[in-house]
C-alpha positions as CSV (number, residue, x, y, z in Angstrom):
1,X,52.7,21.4,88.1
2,X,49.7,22.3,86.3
3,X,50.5,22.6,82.5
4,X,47.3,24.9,81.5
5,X,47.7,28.5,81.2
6,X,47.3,29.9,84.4
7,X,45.9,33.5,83.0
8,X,43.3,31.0,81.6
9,X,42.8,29.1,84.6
10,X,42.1,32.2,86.7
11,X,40.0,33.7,83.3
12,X,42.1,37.2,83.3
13,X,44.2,39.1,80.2
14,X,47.8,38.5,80.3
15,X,47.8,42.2,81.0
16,X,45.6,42.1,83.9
17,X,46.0,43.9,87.2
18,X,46.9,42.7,90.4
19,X,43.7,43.5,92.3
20,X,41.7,41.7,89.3
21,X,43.8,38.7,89.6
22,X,43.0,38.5,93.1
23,X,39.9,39.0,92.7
24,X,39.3,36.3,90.3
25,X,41.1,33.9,92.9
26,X,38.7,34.5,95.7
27,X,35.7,33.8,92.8
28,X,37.1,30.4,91.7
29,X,38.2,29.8,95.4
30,X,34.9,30.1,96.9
31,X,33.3,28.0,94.0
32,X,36.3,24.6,94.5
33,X,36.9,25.3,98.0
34,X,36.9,21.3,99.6
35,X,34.8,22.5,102.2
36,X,31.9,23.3,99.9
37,X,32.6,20.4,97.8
38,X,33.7,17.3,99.7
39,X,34.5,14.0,98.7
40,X,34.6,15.9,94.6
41,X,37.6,14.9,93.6
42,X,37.5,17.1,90.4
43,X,36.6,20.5,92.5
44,X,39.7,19.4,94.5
45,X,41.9,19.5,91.6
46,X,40.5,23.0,90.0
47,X,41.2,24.6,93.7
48,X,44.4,23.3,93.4
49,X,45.0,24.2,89.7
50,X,43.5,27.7,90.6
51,X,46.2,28.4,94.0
52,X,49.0,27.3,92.1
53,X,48.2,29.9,89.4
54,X,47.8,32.8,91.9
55,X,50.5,31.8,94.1
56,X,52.6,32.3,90.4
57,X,50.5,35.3,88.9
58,X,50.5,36.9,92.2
59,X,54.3,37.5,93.2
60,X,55.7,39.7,90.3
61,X,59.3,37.4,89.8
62,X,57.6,34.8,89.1
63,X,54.8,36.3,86.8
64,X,57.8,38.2,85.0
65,X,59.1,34.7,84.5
66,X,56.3,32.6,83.5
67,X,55.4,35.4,81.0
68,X,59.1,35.3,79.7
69,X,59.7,31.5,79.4
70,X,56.2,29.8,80.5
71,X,55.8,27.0,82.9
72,X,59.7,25.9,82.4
73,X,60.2,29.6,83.8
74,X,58.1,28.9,87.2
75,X,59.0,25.0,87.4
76,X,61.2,24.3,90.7
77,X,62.7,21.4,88.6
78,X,64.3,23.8,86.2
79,X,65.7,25.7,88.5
80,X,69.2,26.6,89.2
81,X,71.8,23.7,89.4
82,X,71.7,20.8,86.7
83,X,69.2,21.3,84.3
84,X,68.6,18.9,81.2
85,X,67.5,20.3,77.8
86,X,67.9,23.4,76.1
87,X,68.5,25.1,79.8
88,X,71.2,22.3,80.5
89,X,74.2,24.5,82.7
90,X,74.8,25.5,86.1
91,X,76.7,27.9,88.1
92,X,76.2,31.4,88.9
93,X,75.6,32.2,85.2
94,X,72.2,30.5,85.6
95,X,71.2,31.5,89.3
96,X,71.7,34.9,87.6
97,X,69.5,34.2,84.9
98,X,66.7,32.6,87.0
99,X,66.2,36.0,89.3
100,X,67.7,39.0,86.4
101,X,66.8,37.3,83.2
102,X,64.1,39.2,82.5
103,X,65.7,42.6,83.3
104,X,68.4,41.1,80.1
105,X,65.9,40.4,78.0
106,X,64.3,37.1,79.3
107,X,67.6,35.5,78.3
108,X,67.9,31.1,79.3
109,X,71.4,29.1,78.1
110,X,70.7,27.2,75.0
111,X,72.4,23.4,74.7
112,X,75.6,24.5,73.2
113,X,75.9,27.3,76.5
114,X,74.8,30.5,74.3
115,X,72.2,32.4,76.0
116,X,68.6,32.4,73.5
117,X,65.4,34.3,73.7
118,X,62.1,33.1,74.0
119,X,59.7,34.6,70.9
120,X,57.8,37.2,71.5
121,X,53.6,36.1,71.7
122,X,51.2,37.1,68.6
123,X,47.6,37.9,68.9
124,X,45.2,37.1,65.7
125,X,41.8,38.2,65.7
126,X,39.7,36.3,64.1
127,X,36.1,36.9,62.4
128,X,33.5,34.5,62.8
129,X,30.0,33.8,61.7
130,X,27.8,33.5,64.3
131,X,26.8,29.6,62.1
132,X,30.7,28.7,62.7
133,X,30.8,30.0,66.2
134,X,28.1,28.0,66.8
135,X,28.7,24.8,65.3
136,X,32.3,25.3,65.6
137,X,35.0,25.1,62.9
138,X,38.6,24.1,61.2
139,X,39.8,27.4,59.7
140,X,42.8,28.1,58.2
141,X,44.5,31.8,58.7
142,X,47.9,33.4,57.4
143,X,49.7,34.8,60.3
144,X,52.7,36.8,59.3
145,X,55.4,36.3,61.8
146,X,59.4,35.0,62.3
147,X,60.1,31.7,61.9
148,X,63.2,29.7,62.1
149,X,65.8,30.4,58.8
150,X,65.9,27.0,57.4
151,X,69.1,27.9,55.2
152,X,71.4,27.9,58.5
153,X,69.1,26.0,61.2
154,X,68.2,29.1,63.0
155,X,71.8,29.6,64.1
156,X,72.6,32.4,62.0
157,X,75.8,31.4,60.7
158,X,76.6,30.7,57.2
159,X,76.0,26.8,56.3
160,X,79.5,25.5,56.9
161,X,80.2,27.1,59.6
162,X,79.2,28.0,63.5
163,X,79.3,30.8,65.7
164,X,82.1,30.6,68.0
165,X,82.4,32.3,71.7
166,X,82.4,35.8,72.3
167,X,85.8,37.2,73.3
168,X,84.7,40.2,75.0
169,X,82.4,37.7,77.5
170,X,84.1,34.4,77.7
171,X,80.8,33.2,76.4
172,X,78.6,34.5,79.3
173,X,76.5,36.8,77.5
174,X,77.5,39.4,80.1
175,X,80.2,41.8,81.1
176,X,81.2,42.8,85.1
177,X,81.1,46.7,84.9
178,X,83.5,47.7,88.1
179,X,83.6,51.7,89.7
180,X,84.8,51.9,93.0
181,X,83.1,50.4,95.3
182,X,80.2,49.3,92.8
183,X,80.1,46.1,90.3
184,X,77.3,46.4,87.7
185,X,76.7,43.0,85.7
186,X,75.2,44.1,82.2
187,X,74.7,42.0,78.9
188,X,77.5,42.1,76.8
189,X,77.5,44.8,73.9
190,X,79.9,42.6,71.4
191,X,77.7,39.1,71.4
192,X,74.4,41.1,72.4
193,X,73.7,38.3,75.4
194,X,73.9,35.5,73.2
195,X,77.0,34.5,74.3
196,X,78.3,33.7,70.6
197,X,79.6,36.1,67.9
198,X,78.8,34.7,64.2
199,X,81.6,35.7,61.8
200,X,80.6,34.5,58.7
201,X,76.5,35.4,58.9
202,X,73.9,33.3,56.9
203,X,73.1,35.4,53.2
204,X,69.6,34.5,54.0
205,X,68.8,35.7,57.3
206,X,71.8,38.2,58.0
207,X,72.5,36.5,60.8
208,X,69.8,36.9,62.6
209,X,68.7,33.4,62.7
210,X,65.3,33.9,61.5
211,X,63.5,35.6,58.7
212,X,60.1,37.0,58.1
213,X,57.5,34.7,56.6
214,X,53.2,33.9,56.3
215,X,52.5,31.0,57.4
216,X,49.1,29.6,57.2
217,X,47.6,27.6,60.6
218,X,44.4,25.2,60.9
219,X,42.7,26.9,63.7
220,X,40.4,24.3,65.5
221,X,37.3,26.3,66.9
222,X,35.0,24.9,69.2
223,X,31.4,24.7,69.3
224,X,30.0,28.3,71.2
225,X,32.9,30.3,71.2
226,X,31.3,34.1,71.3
227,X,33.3,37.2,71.1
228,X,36.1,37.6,73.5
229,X,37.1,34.2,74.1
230,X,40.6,33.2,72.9
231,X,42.2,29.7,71.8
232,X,46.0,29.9,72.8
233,X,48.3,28.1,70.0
234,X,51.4,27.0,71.8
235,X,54.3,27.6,69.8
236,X,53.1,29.5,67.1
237,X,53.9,33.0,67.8
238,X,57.2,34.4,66.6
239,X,60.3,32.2,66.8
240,X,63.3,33.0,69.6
241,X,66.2,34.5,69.0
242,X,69.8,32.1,68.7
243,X,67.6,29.3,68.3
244,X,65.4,29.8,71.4
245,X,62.1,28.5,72.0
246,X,58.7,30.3,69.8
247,X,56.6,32.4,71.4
248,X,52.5,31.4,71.6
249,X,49.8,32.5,69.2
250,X,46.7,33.6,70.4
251,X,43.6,33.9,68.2
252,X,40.6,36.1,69.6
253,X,37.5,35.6,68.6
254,X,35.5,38.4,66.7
255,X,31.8,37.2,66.3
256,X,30.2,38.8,63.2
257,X,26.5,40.7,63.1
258,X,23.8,38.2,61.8
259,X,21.2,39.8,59.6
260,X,18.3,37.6,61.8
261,X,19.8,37.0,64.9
262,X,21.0,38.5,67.6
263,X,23.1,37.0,70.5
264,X,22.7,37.3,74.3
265,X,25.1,34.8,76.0
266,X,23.5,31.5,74.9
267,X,19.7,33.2,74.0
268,X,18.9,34.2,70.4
269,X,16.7,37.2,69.7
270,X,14.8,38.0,66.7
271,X,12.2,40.1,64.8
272,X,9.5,38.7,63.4
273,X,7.6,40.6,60.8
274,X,3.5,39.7,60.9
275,X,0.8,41.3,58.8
276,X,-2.5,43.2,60.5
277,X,-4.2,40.1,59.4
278,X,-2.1,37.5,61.0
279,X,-2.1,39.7,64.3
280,X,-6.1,39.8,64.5
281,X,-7.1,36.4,63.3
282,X,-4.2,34.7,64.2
283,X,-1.9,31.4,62.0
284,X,0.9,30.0,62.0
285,X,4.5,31.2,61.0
286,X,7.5,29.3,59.8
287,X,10.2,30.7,62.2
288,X,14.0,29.9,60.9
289,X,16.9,28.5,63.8
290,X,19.7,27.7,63.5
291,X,19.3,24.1,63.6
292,X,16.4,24.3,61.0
293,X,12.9,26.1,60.6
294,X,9.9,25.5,63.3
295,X,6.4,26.5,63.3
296,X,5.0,29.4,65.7
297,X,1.4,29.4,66.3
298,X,0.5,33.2,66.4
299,X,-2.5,33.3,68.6
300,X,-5.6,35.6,67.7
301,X,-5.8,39.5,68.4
302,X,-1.7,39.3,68.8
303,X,-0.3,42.9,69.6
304,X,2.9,44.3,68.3
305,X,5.7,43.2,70.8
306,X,4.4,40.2,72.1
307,X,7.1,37.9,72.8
308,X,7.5,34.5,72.1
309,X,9.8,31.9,73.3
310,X,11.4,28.6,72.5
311,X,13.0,26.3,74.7
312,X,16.6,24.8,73.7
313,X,16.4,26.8,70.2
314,X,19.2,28.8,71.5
315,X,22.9,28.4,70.8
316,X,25.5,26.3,73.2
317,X,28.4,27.4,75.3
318,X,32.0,26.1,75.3
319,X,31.5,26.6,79.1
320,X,28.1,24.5,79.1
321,X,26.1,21.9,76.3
322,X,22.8,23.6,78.1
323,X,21.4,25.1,75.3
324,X,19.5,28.4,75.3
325,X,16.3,29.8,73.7
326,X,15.3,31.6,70.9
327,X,13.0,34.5,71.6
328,X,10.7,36.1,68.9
329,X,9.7,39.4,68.9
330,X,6.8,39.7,66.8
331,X,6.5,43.1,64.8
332,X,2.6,43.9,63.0
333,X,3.9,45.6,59.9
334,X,1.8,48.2,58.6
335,X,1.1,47.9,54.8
336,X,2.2,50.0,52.3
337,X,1.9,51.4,48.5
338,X,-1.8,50.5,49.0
339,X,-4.6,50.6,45.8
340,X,-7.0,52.9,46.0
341,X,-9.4,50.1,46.9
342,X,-7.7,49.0,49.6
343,X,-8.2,52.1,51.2
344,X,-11.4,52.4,50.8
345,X,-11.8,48.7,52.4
346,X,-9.8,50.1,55.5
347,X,-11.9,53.4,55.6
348,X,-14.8,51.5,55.7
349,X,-13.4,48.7,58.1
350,X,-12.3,51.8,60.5
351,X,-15.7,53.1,60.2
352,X,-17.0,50.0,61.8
353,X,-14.7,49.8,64.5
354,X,-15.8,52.9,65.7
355,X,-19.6,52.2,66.9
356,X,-17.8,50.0,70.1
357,X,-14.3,51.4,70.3
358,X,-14.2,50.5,73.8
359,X,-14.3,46.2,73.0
360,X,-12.2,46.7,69.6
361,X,-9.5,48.8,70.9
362,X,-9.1,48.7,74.8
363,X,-5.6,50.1,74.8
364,X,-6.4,53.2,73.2
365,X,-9.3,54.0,74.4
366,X,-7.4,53.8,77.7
367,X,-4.6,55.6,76.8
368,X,-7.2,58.6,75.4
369,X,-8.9,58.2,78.6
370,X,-5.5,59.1,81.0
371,X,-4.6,62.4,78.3
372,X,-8.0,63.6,79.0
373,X,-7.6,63.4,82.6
374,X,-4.3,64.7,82.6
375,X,-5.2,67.8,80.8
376,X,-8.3,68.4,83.4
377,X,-5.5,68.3,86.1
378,X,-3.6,70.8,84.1
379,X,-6.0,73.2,83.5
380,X,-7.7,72.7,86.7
């Protein structure tokens, strides 16, 4: 049994429907199939890894299961029967738990036969720059959350002492409610499912087995993460109740605005500012990347919007190390807070243009050309 996520595998939300995970199936399905990929051992393996994950996500049991406990919620080995670990037991306590657990509260029998919860998943999102997303990163965040009460183990009892079996349930964590002709198993009101009443409760946690804390995490974050892509933390969510197993932490990724660049999958995009004189003559520019500055040869009689582009000066993928490229954008500025004899310079300069508008300025001579024409029509 794959041990991967299996809303990552398919590349859905945890919260996605069932027509999109379908529909993500058939994508990854048609991509791995063996028959489009023979003899590729590795395409094999990600069809495989991908029908395992539907055949879960798909029937709703089993997806209430998985999202309750995880794999050891889905894995045939845990099932019901003798079970080692924190789910040691058997019986019709645990066959019960296996197909109504999640209806209880997503309730599994600890080692000492109490019944604990799994914590409940935490989402973080995180704020990059577009540098760190990049290049990738270590960075440390505070996550507030429950963790285990180290003053009684996480049991909830006062240091000393230990919970001892519910009377009201035998232990069971739940109570036969009988009417007539109808039986109604619920969880038991006294112990609260757990199976365990603490008399004496810890004076740090109240019992509860778990207090509220920050804790501060070292977030690994790999080269080309771009917003909406998320890094699961197993085990770092909020801790289970009676001692069961932590829920998972999952940090989403938040790529900030860059004052220069702008991202388009793995492409850059950027303005670059030029002055009249660099546009008509034409030079060269010192263009900044993220890996360093370049030098862009601005050809002569340049017009505003002319694009320019450079191969590989783009950004990576976590999906792909193809790197994209960087397109510039050049933008003739038009210059301001000028002298007075600047403006005569230009007066005179525009004066001379004017004896062949036609071979200095093609576009708008055009352009005055099809308004002329188009008020004939009108007035015609």
């Amino acid at each position: 049994m794959s041990k991967r996520d299996y809303y990552e595998i398919l590349g859905v939300e945890r919260n996605a429907t069932e027509a999109e995970i379908k529909k993500a199936y058939r994508r990854l399905a048609m991509k791995f199939h063996p028959d489009r990929n023979p003899d590729n051992k590795e395409s094999e393996e990600q069809f495989k890894e991908a029908k395992e994950a539907y055949d879960i996500l798909s029937d709703a049991k089993k997806r209430s299961a998985y999202d309750q406990f995880g794999h050891a919620g889905v894995d045939p080995s845990m099932g019901a029967g003798p079970r080692a670990g924190r789910y040691a037991g058997g019986g019709f306590g645990d066959i019960f738990d296996s197909v109504f657990g999640d209806i209880f509260g997503g309730a599994a029998r600890g080692s000492g036969g109490e019944r604990v919860y799994r914590g409940a998943d935490l989402r973080y999102d995180l704020d990059l720059s577009l540098e760190d997303a990049v290049a990738g990163a270590n960075i440390k965040i505070r996550v507030p959350k429950h963790i285990p009460c180290t003053a009684c183990d996480g049991s909830g009892a006062k240091r000393g002492t230990s919970p001892v079996v519910c009377q009201t349930c035998n232990g069971l964590g739940q109570v036969r409610m009988t009417q007539g002709f109808f039986s109604v198993q619920q969880t038991c009101p006294q112990c609260r499912g757990s199976g365990k009443v603490v008399k004496e409760p810890c004076l740090t946690c109240r019992g509860a087995g778990r207090v509220r804390d920050t804790k501060t995490i070292s977030v690994k974050i790999p080269a080309g993460v771009d917003t909406g892509d998320r890094i699961r933390l197993t085990g770092e969510g909020e801790a289970g109740e009676h001692g069961g197993p932590p829920g998972d932490l999952f940090v989403h990724i938040v790529v900030n605005d860059h004052p220069i660049f702008e991202r388009e999958g793995t492409h850059l995009h950027c303005d670059v500012p030029i002055s009249f004189v660099t546009a008509s003559l034409g030079g060269e520019m010192e263009i900044p990347t993220l890996g360093g500055k370049v030098k862009l040869k601005i050809p002569p009689e340049t017009q505003s919007g002319k694009m320019f582009r450079l191969r590989g000066k783009g950004v990576g993928s976590v999906r792909t190390s193809t790197k994209g490229d960087l397109f510039c954008r050049v933008v003739v500025e038009t210059p301001v807070n000028l002298t007075r004899k600047q403006k005569d310079l230009l007066l005179e300069f525009d004066k001379s243009m004017q004896d062949d508008a036609n071979k200095h300025s093609p576009r708008a001579t055009s352009w005055l050309d099809g308004v002329k024409k188009f008020f004939d029509r009108m007035t015609s």
